[in-house]
N, C-alpha and C positions, 0 to 999 in steps of 0.2 A: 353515459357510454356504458352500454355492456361490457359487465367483465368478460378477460378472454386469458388468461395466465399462461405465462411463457412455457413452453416445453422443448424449446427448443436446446442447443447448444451453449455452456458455459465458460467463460475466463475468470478464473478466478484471479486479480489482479494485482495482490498485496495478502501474502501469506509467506509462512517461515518455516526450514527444519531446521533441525538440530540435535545434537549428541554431547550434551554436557560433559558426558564422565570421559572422553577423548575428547573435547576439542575447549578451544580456550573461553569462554564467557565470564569474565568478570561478575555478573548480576543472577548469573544460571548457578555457580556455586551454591554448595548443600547449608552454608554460613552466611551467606547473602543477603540480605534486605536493603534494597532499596525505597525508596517514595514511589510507588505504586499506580497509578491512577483507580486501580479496581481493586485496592487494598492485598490482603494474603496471597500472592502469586505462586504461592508454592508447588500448587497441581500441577505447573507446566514445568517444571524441572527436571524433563525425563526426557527419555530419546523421542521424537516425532521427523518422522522420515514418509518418504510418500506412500510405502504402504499402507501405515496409520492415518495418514490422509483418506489415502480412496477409501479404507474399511471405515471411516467418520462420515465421508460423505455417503454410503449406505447409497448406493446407485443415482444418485443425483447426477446430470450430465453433464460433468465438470471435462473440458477436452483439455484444458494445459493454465497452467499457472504461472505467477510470479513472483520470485524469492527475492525476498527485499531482506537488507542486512540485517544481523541479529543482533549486534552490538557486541560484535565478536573481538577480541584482545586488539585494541587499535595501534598498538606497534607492528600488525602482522594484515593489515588489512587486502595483501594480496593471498595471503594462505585461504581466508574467508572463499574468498572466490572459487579459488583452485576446487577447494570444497563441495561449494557449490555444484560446480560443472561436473565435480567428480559425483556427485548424486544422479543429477541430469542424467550421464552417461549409463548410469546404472541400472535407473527406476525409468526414464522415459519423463520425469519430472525435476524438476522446473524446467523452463521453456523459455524463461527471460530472467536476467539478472538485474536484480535496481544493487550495487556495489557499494562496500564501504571507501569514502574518501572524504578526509581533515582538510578542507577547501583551505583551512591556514596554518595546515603543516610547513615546513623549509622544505616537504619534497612531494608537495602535491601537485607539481608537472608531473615529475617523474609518477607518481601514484596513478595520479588519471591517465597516463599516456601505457603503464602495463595493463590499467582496467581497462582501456576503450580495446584492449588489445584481445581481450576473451571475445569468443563469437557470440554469446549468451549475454551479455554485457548490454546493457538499454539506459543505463540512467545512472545514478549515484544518491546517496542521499549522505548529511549531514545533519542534522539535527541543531539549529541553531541556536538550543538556549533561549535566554531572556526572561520578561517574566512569564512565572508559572501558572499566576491564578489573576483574575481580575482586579482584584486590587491593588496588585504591583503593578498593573499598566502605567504607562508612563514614569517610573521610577529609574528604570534602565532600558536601553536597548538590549537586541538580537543581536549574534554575529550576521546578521543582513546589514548591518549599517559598518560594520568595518572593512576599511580600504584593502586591509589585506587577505580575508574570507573573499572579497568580491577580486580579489584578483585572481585567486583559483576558481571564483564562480565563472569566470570570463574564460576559461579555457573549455569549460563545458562544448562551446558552440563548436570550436575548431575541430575539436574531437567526435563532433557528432553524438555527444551524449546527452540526455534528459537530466531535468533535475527532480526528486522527490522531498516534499518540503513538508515536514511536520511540525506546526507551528499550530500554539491556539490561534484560535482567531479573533484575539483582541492585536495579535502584531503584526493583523495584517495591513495594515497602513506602509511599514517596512517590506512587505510580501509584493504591495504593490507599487512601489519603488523599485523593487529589484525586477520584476517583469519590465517594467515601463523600458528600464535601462538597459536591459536585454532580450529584446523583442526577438532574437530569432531564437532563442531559447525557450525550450517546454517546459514550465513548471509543474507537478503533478501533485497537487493538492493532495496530503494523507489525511485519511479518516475526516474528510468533510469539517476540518477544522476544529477538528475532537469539542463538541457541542454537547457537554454532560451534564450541563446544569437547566433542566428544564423548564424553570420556571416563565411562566409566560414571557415577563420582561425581557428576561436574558436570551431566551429564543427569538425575539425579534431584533435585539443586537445583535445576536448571531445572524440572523438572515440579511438583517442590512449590511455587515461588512461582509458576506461572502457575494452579496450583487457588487460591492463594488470591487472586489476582486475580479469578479468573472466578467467585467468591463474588461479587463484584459486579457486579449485575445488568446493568447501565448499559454494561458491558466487552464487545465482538467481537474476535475474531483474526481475521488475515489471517495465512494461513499462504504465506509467501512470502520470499525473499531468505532459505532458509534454506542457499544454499552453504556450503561448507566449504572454506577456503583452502589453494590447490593440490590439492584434488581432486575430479573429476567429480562430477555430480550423477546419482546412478543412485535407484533406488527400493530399495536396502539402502543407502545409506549413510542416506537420510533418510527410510525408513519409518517408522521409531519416533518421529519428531517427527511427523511428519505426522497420524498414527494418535494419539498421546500427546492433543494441542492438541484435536483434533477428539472425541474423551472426556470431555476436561475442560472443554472449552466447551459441547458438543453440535454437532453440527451446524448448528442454526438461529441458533449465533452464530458459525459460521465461516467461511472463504470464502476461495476460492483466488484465489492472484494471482500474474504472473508476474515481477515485480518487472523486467521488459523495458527499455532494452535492458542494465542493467546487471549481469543476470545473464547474460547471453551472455558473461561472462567464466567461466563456470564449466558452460554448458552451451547446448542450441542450445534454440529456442523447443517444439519438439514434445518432445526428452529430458525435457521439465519437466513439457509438459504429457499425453503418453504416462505418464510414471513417476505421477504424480498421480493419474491416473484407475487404474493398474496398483494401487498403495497401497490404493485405498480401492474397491476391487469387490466387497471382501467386504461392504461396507457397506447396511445396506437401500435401496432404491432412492429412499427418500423422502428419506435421510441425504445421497446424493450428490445430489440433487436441489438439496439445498438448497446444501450445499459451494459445486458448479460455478456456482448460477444465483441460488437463492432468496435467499440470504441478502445478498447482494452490492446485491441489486434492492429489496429490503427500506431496507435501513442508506442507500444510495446513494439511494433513490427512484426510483429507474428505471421508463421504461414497460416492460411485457412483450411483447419484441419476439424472434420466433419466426427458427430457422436462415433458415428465407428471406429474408429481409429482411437480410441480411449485408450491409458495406458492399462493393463492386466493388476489387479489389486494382489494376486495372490503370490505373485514372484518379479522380481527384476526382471526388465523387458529392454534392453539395449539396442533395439533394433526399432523402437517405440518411438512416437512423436516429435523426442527431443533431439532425433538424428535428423530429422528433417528440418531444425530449426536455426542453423548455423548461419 
């Protein structure tokens, strides 16, 4: 197939702001280190708000994004939000909220039922632990297998929220227990199952349990934050994931995202999103259609808002895309 590379319209589906030196991050702190996946994180310890977005994106035609939680002070996970919407209102970005919520807090009704209550509000994530590296597989579970995680995950549906599940994908055997048992809930695959170890072997472990994930209807990828530690993000080192995910899901359940600004530890905003559209041009054009825009617009509910209508990089625009997205 002739290449033919997208120029069309973009969602960017799974990115982040934030403002350390006011707001609460435990991990963002100037004393901070945590276990890293991409080692030294220290570059992203600074304010990144959406005009540092669009001035990273350097004209790329990004129309509206999705702010997924920071790992923001988790006694306060409705301040997070407020946050959030308070940027939205300001910059014209984000566009959709994925929300902080402790599925097995004492008051994660109450939690989900103020978050399902923002209009920007689309999903939730929680982050379930378990093990961290291939060689704990099977030594412990995930909170996907506790009765009482899965009882906050059960209010998900009622509320009409999504869930975003960041789990390697050695637990997803648990990932797909928890779809099977709640089918009318969307689960949103982060970062393609964070797949950093490329050796031939372990990339076909990885693509055998993401097919059998994606047996499950209810399951989307986001292919995104697929760096690889201490090296560049080019489109040979991560073609064959990118290409792999989007096979095995199809397109109309996958969707690019730039995982911003935490992947600028391993690459600048256009290498990702250049290398991205480079990867997948062999694709039919309905396939990248849906990758770059549809599917993102679809899972997120987004209005369909054309390049023109981009938010202004150079000032807050409150009258900008994000008014329309209530």
């Amino acid at each position: 197939m002739i290449a033919d590379p997208w120029t069309g319209s973009i969602i960017d589906a799974h990115q982040h702001f934030w403002e350390p030196a006011i707001n609460p991050h435990p991990w963002l702190r100037p004393e901070a280190r945590i276990p890293f996946r991409y080692g030294d994180y220290s570059a992203i310890k600074r304010r990144y708000l959406p005009d540092d977005y669009i001035r990273d994106a350097a004209g790329r035609p990004i129309v509206q994004t999705v702010y997924v939680e920071t790992e923001w002070e988790p006694t306060d996970p409705i301040g997070e939000t407020r946050y959030a919407a308070s940027v939205s209102e300001r910059f014209g970005l984000p566009n959709a909220i994925v929300a902080q919520a402790w599925l097995d807090a004492d008051n994660a009704f109450d939690v989900l039922t103020q978050q399902a209550a923002f209009p920007l509000v689309r999903s939730v994530r929680h982050k379930p632990g378990g093990p961290a590296r291939l060689e704990e597989a099977g030594a412990s579970t995930t909170l996907m297998s506790s009765d009482r995680w899965r009882r906050g995950f059960a209010e998900l549906g009622r509320l009409g929220l999504s869930f975003d599940l960041q789990t390697p994908w050695w637990n997803f055997g648990e990932a797909i227990d928890l779809a099977r048992d709640f089918p009318d809930t969307t689960i949103i695959l982060n970062h393609a199952g964070l797949p950093a170890d490329r050796d031939p072997a372990r990339v076909s472990q990885w693509r055998s349990a993401l097919e059998r994930l994606a047996a499950c209807p209810n399951v989307v990828v986001k292919i995104s934050g697929i760096g690889v530690p201490g090296k560049r993000w080019t489109p040979d080192l991560n073609g064959e994931i990118v290409l792999s995910a989007i096979g095995i899901f199809g397109a109309s359940r996958a969707m690019f995202a730039s995982n911003f600004p935490v992947d600028s530890l391993c690459a600048t905003l256009p290498e990702i999103i250049d290398g991205m559209i480079a990867i997948t041009a062999g694709l039919p054009k309905a396939d990248q259609a849906a990758f770059f825009h549809e599917t993102a617009r679809r899972v997120y509910r987004l209005p369909d808002v054309q390049q023109a209508n981009r938010p202004d990089p150079g000032s807050p625009n409150p009258t900008s895309v994000a008014q329309h997205s209530a």
